[in-house]
N, C-alpha and C positions, 0 to 999 in steps of 0.2 A: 121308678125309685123315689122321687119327688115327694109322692103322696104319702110315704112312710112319714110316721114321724121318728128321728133320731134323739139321741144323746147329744147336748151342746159342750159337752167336754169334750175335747178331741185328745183320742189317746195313738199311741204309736202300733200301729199294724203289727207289728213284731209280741207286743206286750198284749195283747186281748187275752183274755183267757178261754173266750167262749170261740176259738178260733175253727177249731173242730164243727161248728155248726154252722159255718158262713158256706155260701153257696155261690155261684154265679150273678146273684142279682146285686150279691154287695161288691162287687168290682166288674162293669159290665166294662168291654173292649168292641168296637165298631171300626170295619171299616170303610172309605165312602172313597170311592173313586170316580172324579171329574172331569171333564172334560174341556173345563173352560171356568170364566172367573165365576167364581161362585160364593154370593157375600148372606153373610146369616145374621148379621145386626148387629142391634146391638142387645144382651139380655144376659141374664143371670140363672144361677141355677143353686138348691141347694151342696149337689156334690161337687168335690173338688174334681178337676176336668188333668189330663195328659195329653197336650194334643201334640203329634208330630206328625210333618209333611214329607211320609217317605220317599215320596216321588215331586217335585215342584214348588212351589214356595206360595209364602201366604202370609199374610199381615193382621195383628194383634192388634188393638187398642188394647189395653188393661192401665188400672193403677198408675194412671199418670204418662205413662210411657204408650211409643206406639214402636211397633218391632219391625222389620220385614226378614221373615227367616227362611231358609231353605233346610235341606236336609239331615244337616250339623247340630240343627237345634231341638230339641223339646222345651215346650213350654208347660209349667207350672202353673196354675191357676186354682186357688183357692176357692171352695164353697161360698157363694151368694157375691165373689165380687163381679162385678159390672163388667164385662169385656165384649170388643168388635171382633169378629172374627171376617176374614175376608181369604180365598184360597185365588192368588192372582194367577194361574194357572191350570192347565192340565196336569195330573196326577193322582197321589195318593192319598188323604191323610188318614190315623190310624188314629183315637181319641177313645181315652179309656175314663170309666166315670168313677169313682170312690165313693161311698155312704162318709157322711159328713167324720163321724169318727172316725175312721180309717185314713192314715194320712203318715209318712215317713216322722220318727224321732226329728228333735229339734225345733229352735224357735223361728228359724227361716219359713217354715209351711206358710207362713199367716199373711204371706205377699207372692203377688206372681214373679217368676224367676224361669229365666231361661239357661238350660242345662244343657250339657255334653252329652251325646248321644254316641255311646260307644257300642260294638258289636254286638255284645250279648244282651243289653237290655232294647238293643234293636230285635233284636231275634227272640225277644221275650215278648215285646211289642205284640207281633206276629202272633206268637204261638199261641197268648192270651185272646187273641182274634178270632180262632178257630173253637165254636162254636159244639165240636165234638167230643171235647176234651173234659173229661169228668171232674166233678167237684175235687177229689183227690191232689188231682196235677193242674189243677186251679191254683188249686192251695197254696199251695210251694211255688209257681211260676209268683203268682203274686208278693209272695216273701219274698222270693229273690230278687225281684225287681225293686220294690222297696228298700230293700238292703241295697243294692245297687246307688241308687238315687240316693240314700241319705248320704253316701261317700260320694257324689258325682260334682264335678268340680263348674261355676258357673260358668256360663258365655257369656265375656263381656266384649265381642266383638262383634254382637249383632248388628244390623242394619238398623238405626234410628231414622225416626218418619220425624222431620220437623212439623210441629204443631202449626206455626205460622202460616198465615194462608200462599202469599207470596212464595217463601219457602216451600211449603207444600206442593204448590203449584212445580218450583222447578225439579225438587223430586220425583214426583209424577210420571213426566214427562222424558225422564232421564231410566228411570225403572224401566221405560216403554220402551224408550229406543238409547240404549246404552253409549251408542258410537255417536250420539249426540256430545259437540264438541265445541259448542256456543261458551264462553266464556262468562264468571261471572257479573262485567258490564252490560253482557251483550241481554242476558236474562234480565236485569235491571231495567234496561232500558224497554223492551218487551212489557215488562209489568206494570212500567211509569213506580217505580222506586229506587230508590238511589241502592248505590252496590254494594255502600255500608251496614245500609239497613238489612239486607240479605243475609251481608258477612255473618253480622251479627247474631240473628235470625239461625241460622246454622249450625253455628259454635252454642248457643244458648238453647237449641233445643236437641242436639243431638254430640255434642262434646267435641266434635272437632269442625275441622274447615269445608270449605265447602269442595275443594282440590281433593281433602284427603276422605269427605264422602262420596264422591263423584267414583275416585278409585274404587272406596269399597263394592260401591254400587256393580261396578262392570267387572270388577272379580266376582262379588256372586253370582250375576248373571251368566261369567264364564264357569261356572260351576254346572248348568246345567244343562250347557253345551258339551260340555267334556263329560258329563254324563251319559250324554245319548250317544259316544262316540266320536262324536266331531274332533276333528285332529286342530291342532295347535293352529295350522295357516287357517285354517277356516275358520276358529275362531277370532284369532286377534281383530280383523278387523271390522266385525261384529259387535266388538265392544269396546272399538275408538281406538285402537294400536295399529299404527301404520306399518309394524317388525313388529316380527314375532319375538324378538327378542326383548324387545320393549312391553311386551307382554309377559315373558316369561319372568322379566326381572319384579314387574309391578305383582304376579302370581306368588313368586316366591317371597315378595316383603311382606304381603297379606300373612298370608298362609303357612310360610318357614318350609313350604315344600315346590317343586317343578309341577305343570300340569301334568305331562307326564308319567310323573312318580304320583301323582291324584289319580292320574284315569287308571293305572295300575291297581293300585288300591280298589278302584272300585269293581276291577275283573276279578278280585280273588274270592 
């Protein structure tokens, strides 16, 4: 797609007029299943990218921001900007490419944006993946998906990656082994920096405390344990809950739902 040259007005996918002549190659969908962490740099391109991690979770640099998302999320990314892409796991992802003019209504396209990933543009995901599917019901899965997204409401409860090297370092390390339960002095002192500077460090590059990323952190990770099945006791203390109930309470303030009523969700 790259070597085509495009249009630098971006028009809205819905409005082309020459819609009838678009084919496979102006919305290619791919998908790459891993087996381990697998990091593709840093590099640009000029289509805009859809990248979602149906199965496992994987971490973005774009635009300032660095993400770590699991299967809740799609990511947005606009034509020629700069983004890291890194898949911290085994799994899926599914990354769909746009010809530079093709891109949902609205002035938000023009930044990367992480979005709600509901059922059917899940399942649209998918179906655009499958390679047998003639230009016709291209067509229309593309529309609809598009249509979908320009109403898709953001995630702003991603996982922020503090920039800070300090800070970096104790997210890291916390991403790795969740039931890590060193305290923020304790990582301070580890680093030879004081515990303000961390505080600080935390709150300034990812919006809250470093207690209330530490949570986030090991509820996503309980995310993909109760994916694969794993029951409630076998998670909790996987991800630093000594009671399951203290787990169940820290799941439902995240998330507004039981793991439970999650892994349910995910059998249907």
């Amino acid at each position: 797609m790259s070597t085509i040259e495009y249009s630098t007005r971006p028009k809205s996918l819905l409005a082309l007029p020459d819609s009838r002549g678009r084919t496979f190659k102006d919305f290619q969908v791919y998908t790459n299943v891993v087996d381990g962490v697998t990091a593709y740099g840093a590099h640009r391109h000029p289509e805009h990218q859809i990248a979602w991690m149906s199965e496992g979770t994987m971490q973005i640099a774009a635009g300032g921001n660095v993400w770590h998302l699991h299967s809740e999320h799609l990511v947005w990314l606009p034509g020629t900007v700069l983004h890291d892409m890194t898949l911290l796991t085994e799994g899926c992802m599914i990354a769909a490419y746009a010809r530079p003019d093709l891109r949902p209504a609205g002035p938000r396209w023009t930044q990367p944006l992480v979005l709600e990933v509901d059922a059917l543009s899940a399942q649209l995901l998918r179906h655009l993946a499958d390679r047998t599917i003639d230009d016709a019901r291209r067509l229309m899965s593309q529309e609809l998906l598009y249509d979908i997204l320009a109403a898709a409401p953001e995630r702003h409860d991603v996982l922020a990656v503090p920039r800070n090297a300090a800070a970096s370092s104790v997210s890291a390390r916390i991403l790795a082994d969740p039931a890590d339960s060193r305290t923020l002095g304790e990582w301070a002192g580890e680093l030879g920096v004081s515990s303000k500077t961390l505080m600080r460090a935390f709150v300034a590059d990812t919006g809250i405390t470093f207690g209330q990323w530490r949570t986030r952190a090991r509820m996503y990770a309980s995310l993909e344990m109760l994916a694969r099945g794993e029951g409630v006791n076998d998670v909790a203390p996987q991800v630093g809950y000594r009671t399951s109930s203290g787990f169940i309470a820290a799941f439902r303030e995240t998330f507004g739902t039981t793991p439970a009523r999650y892994g349910g969700k995910l059998m249907r």
